[in-house]
C-alpha positions as CSV (number, residue, x, y, z in Angstrom):
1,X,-1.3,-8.3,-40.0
2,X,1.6,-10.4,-38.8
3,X,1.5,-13.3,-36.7
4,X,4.1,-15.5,-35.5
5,X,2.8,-18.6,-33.6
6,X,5.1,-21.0,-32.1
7,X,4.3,-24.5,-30.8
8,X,6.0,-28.0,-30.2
9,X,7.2,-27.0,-26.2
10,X,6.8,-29.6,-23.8
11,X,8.5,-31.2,-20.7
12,X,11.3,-33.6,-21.4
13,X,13.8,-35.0,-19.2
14,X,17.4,-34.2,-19.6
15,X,18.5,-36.6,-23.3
16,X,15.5,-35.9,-25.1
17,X,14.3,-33.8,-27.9
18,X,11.9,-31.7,-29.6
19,X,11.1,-29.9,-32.7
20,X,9.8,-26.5,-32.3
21,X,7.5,-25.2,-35.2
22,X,7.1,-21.3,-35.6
23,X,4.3,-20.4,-38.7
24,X,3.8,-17.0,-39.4
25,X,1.6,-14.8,-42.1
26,X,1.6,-11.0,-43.0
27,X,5.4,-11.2,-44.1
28,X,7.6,-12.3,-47.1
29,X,8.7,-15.2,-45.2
30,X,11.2,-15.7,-47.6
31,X,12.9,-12.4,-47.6
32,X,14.0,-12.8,-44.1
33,X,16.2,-13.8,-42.0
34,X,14.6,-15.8,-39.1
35,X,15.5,-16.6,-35.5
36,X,14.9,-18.5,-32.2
37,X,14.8,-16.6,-29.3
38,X,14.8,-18.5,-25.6
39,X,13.9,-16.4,-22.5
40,X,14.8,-18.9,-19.8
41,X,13.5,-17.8,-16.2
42,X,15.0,-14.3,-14.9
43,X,16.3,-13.6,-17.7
44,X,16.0,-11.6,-21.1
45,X,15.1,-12.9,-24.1
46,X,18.3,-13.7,-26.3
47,X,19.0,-15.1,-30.0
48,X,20.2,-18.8,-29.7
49,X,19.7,-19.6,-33.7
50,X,19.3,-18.2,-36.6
51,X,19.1,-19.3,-40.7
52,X,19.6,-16.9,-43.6
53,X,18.1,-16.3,-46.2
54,X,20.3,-18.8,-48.0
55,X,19.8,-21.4,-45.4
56,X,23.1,-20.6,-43.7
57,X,22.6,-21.1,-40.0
58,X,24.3,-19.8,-36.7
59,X,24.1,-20.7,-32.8
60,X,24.8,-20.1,-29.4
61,X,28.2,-22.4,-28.6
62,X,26.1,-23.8,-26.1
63,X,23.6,-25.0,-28.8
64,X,26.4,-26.4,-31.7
65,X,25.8,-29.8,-32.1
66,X,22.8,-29.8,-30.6
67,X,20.3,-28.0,-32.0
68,X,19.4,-27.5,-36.6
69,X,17.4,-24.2,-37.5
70,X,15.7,-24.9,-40.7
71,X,13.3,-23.4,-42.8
72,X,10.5,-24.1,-45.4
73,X,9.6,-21.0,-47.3
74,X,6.6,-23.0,-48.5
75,X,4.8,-23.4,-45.7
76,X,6.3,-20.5,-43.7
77,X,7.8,-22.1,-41.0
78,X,10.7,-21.9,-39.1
79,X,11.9,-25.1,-37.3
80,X,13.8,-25.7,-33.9
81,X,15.0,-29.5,-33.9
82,X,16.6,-30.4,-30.4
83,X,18.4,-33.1,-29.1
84,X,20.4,-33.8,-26.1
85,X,18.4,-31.6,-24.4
86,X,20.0,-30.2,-20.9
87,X,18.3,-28.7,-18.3
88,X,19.7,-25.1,-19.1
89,X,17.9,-25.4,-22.5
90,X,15.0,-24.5,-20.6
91,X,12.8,-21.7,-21.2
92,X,10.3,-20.0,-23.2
93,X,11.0,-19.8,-27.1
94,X,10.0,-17.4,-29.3
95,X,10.8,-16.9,-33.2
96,X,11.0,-13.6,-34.9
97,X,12.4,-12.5,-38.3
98,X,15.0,-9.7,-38.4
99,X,15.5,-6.6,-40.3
100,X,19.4,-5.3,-40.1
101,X,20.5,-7.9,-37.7
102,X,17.4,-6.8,-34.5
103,X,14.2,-8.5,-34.2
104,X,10.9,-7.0,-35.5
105,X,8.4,-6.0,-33.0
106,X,6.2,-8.2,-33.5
107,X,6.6,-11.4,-30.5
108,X,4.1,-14.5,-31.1
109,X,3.3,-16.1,-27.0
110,X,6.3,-18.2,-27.1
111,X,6.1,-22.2,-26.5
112,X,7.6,-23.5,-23.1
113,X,10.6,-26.0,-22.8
114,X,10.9,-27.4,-19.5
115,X,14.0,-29.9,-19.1
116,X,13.9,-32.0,-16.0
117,X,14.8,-35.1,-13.9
């Protein structure tokens, strides 16, 4: 069965950071590519990061400088570190692994980022 739980949201004010933790189970973790997804009120959920295989990573332009995808294959995780947070960063955030460039099916309950004075 595969699960993909995320946690490490929060409410921060505009400047600060957090690290978003996504485990999951019922996949080779390792065999993947992974991504973070942000669904940020009225709108769809969209890729903003994602790490290879290999550990190389992409982002949003928005995100570059900003924000490190990492992953440890031991434990199964996927990381979100992110600094300088701005209030458009705000949203719910999800991980997922893809096959062929598309996200699985499978959506854990997201974890909430709320940036704000």
């Amino acid at each position: 069965q595969v699960q993909l739980v995320e946690s490490g949201g929060g409410s921060v004010q505009p400047g600060g950071s957090l690290r978003l933790s996504c485990t999951t189970s019922g996949i080779s973790f390792e065999s993947y590519v992974l991504g973070w997804y942000r669904q940020a009120p009225g709108q769809p959920r969209a890729l903003v990061a994602r790490i290879s295989t290999f550990g190389v990573t992409n982002y949003i332009n928005s995100m570059k400088g900003r924000f490190t995808i990492s992953r440890d294959n031991a434990k199964n995780t996927v990381y979100l570190e992110m600094n300088s947070l701005k209030p458009d960063d705000t949203g719910v955030y999800y991980c997922n692994y893809l096959v062929y460039d598309v996200p699985s099916n499978y959506w854990g309950q997201g974890t909430q980022v709320t940036v704000s004075s």
